[in-house]
C-alpha positions as CSV (number, residue, x, y, z in Angstrom):
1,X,138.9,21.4,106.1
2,X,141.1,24.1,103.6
3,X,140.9,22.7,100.3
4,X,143.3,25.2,99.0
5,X,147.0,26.2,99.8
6,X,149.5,28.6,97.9
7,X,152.2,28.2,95.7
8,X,153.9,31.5,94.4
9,X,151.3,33.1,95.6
10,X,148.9,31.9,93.8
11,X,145.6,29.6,95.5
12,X,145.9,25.9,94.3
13,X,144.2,22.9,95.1
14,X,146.2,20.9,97.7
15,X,145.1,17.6,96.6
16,X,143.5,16.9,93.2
17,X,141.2,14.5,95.0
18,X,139.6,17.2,97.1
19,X,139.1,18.9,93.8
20,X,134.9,18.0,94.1
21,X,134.4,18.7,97.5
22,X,136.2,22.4,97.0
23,X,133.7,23.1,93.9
24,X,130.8,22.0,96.2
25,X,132.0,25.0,98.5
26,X,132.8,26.8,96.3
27,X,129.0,26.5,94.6
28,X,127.8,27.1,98.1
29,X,130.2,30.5,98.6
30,X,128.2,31.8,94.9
31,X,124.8,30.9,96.1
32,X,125.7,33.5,98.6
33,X,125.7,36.1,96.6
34,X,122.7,37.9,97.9
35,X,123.9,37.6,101.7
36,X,124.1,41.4,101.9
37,X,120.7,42.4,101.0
38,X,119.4,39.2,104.1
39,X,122.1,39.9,106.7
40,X,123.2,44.0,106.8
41,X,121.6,46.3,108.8
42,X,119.9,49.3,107.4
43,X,123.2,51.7,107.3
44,X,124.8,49.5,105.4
45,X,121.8,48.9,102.8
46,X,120.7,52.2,103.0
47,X,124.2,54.2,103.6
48,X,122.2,57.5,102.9
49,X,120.3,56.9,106.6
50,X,123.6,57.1,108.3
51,X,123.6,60.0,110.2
52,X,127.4,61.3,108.9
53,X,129.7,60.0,107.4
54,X,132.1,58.8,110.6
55,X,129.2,56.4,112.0
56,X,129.2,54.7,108.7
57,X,132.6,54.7,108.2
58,X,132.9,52.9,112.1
59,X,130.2,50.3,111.3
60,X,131.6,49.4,108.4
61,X,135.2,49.1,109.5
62,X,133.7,47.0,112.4
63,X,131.6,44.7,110.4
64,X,133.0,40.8,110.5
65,X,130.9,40.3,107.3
66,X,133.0,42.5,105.1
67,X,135.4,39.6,104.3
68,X,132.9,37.2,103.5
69,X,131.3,41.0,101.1
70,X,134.7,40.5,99.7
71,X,134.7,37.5,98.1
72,X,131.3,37.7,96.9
73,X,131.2,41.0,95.7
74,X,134.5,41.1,94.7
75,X,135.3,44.6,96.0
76,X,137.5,45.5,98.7
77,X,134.7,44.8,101.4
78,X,134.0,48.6,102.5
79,X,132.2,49.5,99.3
80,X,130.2,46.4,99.2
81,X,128.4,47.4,102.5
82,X,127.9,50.6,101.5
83,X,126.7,50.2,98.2
C-alpha cells in the first residue's frame, strides 16, 4: 500500500489515518541502514578492488539497490555503493 502521495511537490500523507502504519515503514526503511555493508558485493564495498574505473562505474549504474542506497544514505545512490 503507498502511504504517501504529492501535493506541490512535496510527499504528504494521503490519509491522516495511515499516518501509524507509514511510521512503522518508515522505522523499518531506518533499521536498514546498514543494508550496504550485508548485501553489496566486494566492488562496491571495496571500490579500490575494481579493476578500473569503467567496471565500477557499469556495476554500479546497474545495481537495483542504488535507489533503496538512496534513501538510506541519502546520497544520490552512486556514491553510496562506492563509498
Amino acid at each position: 500500500m503507498r502511504y504517501t502521495e504529492y501535493h506541490a511537490g512535496k510527499p504528504v500523507i494521503r490519509d491522516k489515518e495511515l499516518l501509524p502504519e507509514a511510521m512503522r515503514k518508515l522505522a523499518k526503511l531506518e533499521d536498514m541502514a546498514d543494508v550496504r555493508e550485508k548485501m553489496c558485493d566486494e566492488y562496491c564495498q571495496y571500490p579500490c578492488k575494481c579493476p578500473n574505473q569503467e567496471t565500477l562505474d557499469n556495476i554500479c549504474s546497474a545495481c537495483e539497490l542504488a535507489k533503496l542506497f538512496e534513501v538510506l544514505g541519502g546520497g544520490e545512490g552512486k556514491e553510496c555503493l562506492q563509498g
